[in-house]
C-alpha positions in Angstrom: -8.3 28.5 19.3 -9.5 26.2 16.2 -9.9 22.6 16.7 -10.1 19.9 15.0 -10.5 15.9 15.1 -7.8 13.6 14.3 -7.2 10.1 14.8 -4.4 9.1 17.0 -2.7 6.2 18.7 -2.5 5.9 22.5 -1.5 2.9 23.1 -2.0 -0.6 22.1 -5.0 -1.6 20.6 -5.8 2.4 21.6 -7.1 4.6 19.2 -9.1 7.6 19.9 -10.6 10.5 17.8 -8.9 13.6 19.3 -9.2 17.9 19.6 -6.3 19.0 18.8 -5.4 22.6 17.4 -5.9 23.5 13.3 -2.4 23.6 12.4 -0.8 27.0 11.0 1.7 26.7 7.9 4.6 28.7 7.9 7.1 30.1 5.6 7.9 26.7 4.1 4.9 24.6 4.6 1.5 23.8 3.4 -1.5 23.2 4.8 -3.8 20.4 2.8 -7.8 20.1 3.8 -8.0 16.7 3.3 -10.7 14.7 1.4 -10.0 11.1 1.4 -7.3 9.0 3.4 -7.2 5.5 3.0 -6.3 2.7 5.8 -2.8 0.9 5.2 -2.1 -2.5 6.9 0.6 -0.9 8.6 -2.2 1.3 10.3 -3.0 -1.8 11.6 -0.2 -2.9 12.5 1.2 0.4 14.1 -2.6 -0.2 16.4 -1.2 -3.4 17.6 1.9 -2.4 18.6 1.2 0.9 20.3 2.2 3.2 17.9 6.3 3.2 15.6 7.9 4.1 19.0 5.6 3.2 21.7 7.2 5.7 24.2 6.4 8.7 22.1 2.6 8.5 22.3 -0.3 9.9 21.2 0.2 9.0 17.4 -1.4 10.8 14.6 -2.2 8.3 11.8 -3.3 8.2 8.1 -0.5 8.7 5.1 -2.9 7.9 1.9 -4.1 10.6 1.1 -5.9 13.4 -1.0 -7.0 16.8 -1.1 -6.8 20.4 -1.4 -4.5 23.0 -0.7 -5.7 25.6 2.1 -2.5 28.1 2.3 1.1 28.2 1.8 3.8 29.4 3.4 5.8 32.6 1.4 8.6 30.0 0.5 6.2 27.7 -0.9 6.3 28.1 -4.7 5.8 24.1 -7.0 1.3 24.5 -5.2 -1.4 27.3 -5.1 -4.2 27.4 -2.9 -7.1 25.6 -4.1 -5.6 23.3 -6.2 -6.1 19.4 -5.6 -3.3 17.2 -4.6 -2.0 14.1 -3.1 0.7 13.9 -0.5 3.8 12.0 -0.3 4.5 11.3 3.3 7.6 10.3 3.2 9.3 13.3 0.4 10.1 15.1 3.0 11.5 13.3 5.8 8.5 14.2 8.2 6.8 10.3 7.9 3.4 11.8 8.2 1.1 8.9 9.8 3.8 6.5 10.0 5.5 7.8 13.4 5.4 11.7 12.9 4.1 14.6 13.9 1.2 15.2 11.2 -1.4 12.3 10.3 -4.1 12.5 7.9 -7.5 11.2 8.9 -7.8 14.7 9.9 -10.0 17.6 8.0 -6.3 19.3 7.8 -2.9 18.5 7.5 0.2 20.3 7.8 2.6 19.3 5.6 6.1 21.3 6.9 9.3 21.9 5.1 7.4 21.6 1.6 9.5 24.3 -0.1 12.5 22.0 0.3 10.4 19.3 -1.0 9.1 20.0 -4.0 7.7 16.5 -4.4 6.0 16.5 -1.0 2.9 17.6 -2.6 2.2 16.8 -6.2 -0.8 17.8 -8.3 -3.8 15.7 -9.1 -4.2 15.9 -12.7 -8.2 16.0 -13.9 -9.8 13.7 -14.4 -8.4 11.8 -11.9 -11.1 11.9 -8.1 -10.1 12.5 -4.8 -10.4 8.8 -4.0 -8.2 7.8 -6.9 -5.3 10.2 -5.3 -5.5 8.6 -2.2 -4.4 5.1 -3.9 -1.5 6.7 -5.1 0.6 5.9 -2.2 -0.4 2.1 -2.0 0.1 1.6 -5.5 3.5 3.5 -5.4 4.3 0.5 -2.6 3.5 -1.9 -5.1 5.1 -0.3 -8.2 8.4 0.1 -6.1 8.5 -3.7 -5.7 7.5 -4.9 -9.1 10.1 -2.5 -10.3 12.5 -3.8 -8.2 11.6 -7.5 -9.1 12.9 -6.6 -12.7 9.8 -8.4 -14.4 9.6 -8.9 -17.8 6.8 -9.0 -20.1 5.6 -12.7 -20.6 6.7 -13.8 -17.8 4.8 -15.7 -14.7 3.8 -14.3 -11.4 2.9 -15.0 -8.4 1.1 -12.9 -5.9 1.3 -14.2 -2.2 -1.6 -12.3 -0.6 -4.6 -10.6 -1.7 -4.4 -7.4 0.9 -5.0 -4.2 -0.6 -0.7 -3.7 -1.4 -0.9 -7.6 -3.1 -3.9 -6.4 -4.7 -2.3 -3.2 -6.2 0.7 -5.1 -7.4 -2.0 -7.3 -9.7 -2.7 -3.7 -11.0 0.8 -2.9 -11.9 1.7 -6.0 -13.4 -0.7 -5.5 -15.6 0.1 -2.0 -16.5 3.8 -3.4 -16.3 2.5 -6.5 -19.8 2.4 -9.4 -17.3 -0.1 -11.2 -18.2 0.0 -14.5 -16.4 -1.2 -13.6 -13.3 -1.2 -16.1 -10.0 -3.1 -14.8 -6.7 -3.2 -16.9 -3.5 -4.7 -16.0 -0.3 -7.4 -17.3 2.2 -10.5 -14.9 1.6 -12.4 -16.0 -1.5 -13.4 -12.4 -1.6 -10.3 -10.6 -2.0 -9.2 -13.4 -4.2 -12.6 -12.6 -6.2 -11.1 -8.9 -6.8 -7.9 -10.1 -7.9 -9.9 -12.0 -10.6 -11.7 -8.4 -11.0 -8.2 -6.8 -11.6 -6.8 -9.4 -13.9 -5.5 -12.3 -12.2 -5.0 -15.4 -14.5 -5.6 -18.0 -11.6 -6.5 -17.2 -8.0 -5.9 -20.3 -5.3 -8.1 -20.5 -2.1 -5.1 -21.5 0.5 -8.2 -23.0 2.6 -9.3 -25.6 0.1 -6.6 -25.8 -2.9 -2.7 -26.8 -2.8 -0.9 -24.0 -3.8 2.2 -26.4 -5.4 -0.3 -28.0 -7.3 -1.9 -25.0 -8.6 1.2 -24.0 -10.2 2.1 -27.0 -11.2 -0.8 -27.2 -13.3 -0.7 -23.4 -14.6 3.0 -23.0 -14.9 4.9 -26.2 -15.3 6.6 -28.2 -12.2 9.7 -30.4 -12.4 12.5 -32.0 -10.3 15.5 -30.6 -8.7 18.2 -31.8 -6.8 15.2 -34.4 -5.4 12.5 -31.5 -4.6 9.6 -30.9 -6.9 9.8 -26.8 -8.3 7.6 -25.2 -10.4 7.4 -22.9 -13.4 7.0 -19.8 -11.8 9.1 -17.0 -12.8 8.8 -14.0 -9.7 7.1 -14.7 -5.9 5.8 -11.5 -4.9 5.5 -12.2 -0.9 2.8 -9.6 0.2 1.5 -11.3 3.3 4.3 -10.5 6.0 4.4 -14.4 7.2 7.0 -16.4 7.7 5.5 -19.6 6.1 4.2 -17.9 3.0 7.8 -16.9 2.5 9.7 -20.0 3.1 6.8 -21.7 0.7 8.1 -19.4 -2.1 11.6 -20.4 -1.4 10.8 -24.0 -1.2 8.7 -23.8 -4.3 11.1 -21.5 -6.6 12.9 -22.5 -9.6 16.2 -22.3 -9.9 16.8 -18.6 -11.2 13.4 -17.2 -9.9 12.9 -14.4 -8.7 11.5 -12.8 -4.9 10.6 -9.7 -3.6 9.0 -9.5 -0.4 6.9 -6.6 0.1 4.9 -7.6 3.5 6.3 -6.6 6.7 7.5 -9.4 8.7 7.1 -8.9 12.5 9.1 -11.9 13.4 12.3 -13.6 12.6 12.1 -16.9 10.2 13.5 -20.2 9.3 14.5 -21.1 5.6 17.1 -23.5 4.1 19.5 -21.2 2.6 21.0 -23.9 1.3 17.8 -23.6 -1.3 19.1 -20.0 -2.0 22.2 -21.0 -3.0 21.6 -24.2 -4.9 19.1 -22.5 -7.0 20.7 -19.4 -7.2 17.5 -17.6 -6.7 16.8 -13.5 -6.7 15.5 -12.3 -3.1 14.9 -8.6 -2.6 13.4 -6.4 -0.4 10.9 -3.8 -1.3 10.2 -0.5 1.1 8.2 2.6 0.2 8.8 4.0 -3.0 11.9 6.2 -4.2 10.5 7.5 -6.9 7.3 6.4 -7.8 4.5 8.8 -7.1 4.7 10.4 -10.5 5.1 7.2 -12.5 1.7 6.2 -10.3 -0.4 9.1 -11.5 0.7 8.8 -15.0 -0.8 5.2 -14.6 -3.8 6.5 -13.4 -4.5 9.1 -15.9 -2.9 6.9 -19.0 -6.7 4.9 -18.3 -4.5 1.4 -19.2 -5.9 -0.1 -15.9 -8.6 -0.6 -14.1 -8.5 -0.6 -10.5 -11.7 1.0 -9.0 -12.2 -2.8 -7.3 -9.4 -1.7 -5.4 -12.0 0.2 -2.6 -14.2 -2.0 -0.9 -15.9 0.0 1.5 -16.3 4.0 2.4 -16.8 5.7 5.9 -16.8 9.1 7.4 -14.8 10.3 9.3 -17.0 10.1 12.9 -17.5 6.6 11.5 -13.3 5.8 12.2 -14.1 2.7 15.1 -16.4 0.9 12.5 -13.8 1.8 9.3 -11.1 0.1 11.3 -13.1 -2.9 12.1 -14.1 -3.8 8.6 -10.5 -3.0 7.2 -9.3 -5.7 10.2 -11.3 -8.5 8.4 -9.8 -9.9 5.4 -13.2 -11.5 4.6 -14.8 -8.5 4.0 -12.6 -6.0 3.1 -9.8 -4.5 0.3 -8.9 -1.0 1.0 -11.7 0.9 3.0 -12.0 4.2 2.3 -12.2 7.7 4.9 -14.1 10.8 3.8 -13.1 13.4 5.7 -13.9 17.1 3.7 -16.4 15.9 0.9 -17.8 19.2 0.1 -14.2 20.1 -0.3 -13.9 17.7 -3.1 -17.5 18.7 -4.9 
């Protein structure tokens, strides 16, 4: 029988580089060799706490991804073999690296029940590289929640984290006309990529007030007794409690919030702010329908975001890939090879 390695969760903090079988499509799948998955935060995250559902264990992972079709099952009609694609792991209800079967830091992935799905698997228009599909699915995070923010043209932003999904949103918003642009965070060098991408003003948490930053940029004033500020929309991309309750102690009446990070832990806020100020909180998960709009981005060439990728391993290389994507000083989105003469 046909092996091959995949990456898998064991347990917590567990993460081992299995054999497992090559899959075998049938009627209704298709079977992707894979040339580039990217690591997520929530790969992270899903390391620390043993996997979605701890008691079903091992846990393939990897769900950015890129990469050619192999074969197809009879049923399988919208991809050909040999045609280069990216992979929505969540079109079809399988959650591929994010609690299913299937993960993708593997040289092949099965994607099943793709004839019921036709947007499963979607092509990868030229000139668009292998590397540029695998940021589809982070930027279709992002794009999800500035679309659900409602922004407007002209008006102000801020970006609460500078992770690789707060980074991505900087991207969109400037596809999207924004143009005044706020990034905060604590690493001067993801901040330094957000300047890269087209943030107006980044703020070092560490060394700089983040109230008076905006202040400055965007206008403060008095409410009800609390000093506000300008800013139109808090995009809350860091998954802490604090950074949210800033941005609903900070708000304007009116503003608007979208919180993107995953928060692990209950929190504390005044929702007597909410109410007083009549502010705009949403939630932002996944992406309904925003893979296409994502590689019509890409291939439009309005943005830039080739700072996006910090850093590029192998496969075998997995251990050290982890460790740099686990340290916010060094690291945006890091970047798995896994079949690069598939991609030549």
């Amino acid at each position: 029988m046909n092996t091959m390695p995949l990456v898998q969760i064991h347990g917590v903090n567990d993460v081992r580089i299995d054999q497992v079988p090559v899959p075998v499509p049938g009627p209704e799948d298709v079977l992707i060799e894979v040339v580039n998955c990217g690591i997520c935060g929530s790969d992270l995250g899903y390391i620390g706490m043993g996997g979605v559902m701890p008691d079903r264990q091992p846990m393939p992972l990897g769900h950015e991804l890129s990469g050619k079709v192999s074969a197809v099952g009879s049923a399988v009609t919208e991809v050909t073999p040999g045609q280069r694609v990216v992979v929505n792991p969540i079109a079809n209800g399988t959650a591929i690296g994010n609690g299913g079967p299937e993960g993708g830091f593997a040289p092949w992935l099965l994607v099943t029940g793709a004839a019921q799905a036709p947007d499963a698997v979607l092509p990868l228009p030229e000139p668009l590289s292998y590397e540029q599909g695998a940021m589809v699915e982070p930027l279709s995070v992002a794009m999800h929640g500035v679309n659900r923010s409602g922004v407007e043209a002209g008006q102000s932003v801020l970006v609460m984290g500078a992770g690789p999904i707060g980074l991505c949103a900087v991207v969109v918003l400037k596809y999207c006309g924004v143009e005044d642009i706020v990034v905060v965070d604590q690493s001067a060098h993801r901040l330094s990529i957000a300047a890269q991408l087209g943030a107006t003003v980044t703020c070092d948490a560490r060394r700089q007030d983040l109230a008076a930053v905006l202040g400055d940029h965007h206008g403060k004033t008095s409410y009800y007794g609390s000093t506000v500020v300008g800013t139109d929309l808090y995009i809350e991309a860091t998954g802490v409690g604090a950074v949210l309750e800033q941005a609903v102690s900070l708000a304007k009446p009116d503003a608007g919030i979208v919180v993107i990070g995953v928060h692990k832990a209950p929190i504390q806020f005044n929702p007597m702010a909410l109410m007083m100020k009549e502010l705009r909180m949403v939630g932002s998960m996944g992406y309904a329908k925003e893979f296409s709009a994502v590689i019509d981005m890409m291939r439009s060439g309005a943005v830039d975001f080739s700072a996006l990728i910090s850093h590029r391993f192998e496969l075998e290389e997995f251990p050290a890939a982890l460790a740099v994507a686990g340290d916010p000083q060094r690291a945006a989105k890091v970047m798995v090879s896994i079949n690069p003469q598939a991609g030549g």
